[in-house]
C-alpha positions as CSV (number, residue, x, y, z in Angstrom):
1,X,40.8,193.1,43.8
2,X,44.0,193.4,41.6
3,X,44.3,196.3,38.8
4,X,46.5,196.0,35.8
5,X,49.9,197.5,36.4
6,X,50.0,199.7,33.7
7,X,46.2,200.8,35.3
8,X,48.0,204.5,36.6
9,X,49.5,206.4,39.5
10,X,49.2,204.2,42.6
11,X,45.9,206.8,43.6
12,X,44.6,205.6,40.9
13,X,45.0,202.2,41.3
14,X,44.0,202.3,44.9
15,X,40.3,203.8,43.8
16,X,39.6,201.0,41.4
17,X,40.8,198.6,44.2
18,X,38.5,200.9,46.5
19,X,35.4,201.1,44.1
20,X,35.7,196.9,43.2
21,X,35.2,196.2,46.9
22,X,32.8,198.3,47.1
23,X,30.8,196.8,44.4
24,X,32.0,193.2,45.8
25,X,30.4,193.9,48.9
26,X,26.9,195.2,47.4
27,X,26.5,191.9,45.2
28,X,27.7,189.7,47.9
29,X,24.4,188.6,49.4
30,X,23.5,187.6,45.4
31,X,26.2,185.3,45.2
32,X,26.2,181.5,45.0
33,X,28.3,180.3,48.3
34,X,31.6,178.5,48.1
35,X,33.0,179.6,45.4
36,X,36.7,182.2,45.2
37,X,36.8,185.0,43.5
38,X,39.9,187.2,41.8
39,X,38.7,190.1,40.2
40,X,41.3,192.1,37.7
41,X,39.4,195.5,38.1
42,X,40.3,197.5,35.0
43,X,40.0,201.3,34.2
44,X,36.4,202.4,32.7
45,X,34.0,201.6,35.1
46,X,35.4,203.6,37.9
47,X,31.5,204.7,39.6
48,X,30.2,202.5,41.6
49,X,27.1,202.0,39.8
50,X,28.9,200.8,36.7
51,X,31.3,198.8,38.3
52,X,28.3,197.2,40.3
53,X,26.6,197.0,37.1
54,X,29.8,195.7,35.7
55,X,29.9,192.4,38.6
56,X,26.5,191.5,38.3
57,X,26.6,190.9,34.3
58,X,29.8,189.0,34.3
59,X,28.8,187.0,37.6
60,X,25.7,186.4,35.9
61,X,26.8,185.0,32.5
62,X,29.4,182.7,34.7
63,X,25.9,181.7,36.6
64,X,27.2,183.0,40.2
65,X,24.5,184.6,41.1
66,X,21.3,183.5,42.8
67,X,18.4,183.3,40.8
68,X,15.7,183.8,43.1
69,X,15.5,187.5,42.6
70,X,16.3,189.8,39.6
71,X,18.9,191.8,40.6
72,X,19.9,193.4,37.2
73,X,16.9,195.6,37.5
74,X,17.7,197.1,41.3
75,X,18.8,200.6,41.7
76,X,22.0,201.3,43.9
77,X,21.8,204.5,46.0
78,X,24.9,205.7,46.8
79,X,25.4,208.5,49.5
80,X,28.3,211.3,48.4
């Protein structure tokens, strides 16, 4: 996860950085294997569920992510 240096205050910086592995690690198990991933994790998204949300759609147009379920239509529950 890498933000944009002109992304804000490092606290702000270190939540998207936060939030992006966060999401990372919910869509992992959706992911095609062997491939490496650099994600530039810009301000807008900063939830989870839209950054999640986020992942999944650009993963999905570049055909990363397994097909055998539809995971564009699963809810995330996120405690806090």
């Amino acid at each position: 996860m890498v933000p944009p240096r002109k992304s804000g205050t490092k606290a702000r910086k270190n939540r998207l950085r936060r939030v992006g592995k966060e999401a990372y690690r919910h869509i992992k198990p959706e992911l095609v294997p062997g491939h490496d991933l650099v994600f530039v994790v810009y301000p807008g998204a900063e939830r989870l569920e839209d950054r999640i949300r986020q992942f999944r759609e650009v993963l999905g147009q570049a055909g990363l992510l397994n097909d055998a379920d539809d995971h564009s239509k699963a809810e995330v529950h996120v405690d806090g």
